[in-house]
C-alpha positions, -999 to +999 in steps of 0.1 A: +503+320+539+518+354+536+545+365+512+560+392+505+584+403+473+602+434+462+632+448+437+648+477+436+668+494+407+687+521+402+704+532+364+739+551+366+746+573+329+715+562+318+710+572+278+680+598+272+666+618+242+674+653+242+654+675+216+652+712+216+630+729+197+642+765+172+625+792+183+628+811+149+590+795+142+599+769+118+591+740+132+626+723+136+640+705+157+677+688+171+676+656+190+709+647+204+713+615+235+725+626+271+738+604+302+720+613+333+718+597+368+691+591+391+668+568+372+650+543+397+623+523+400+608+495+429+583+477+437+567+455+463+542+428+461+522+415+494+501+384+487+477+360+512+465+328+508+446+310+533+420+275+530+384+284+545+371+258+566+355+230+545+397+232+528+381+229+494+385+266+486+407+291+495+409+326+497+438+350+479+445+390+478+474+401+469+484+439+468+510+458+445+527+494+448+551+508+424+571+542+423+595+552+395+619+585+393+625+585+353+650+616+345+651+633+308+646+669+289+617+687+275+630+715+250+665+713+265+657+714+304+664+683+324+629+669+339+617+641+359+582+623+360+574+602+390+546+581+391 
């Protein structure tokens, strides 16, 4: 048996940190919240089942792959990771 499975989501104005750092050299810092759009993440699952001959075992795999787009700032500057 083969199945397969995925989801999908997508964030509009989602709430991230914002810090910035002084650049006098003391050390201090302001973190304030910002929206920001374009935050997703999926994922999809493939999985296989199947009885071997004798139908008293049975044989699985399965496989998983996800990607994410995660927006926010570092010192002030808008960022994204994607892993």
């Amino acid at each position: 048996m083969l199945a397969v499975s995925g989801n999908f989501n997508y964030v509009v104005n989602a709430i991230v940190n914002k810090t910035t750092y002084n650049d006098d050299g003391s050390g201090n810092r302001l973190t304030t919240y910002e929206n920001v759009n374009g935050n997703y993440n999926g994922s999809v699952t493939i999985s296989f089942n199947s009885p071997f001959r004798n139908k008293k075992f049975t044989y699985n795999t399965m496989t998983t792959g996800n990607y994410s787009n995660t927006n926010g700032f570092v010192n002030g500057e808008k960022t994204a990771v994607i892993v």
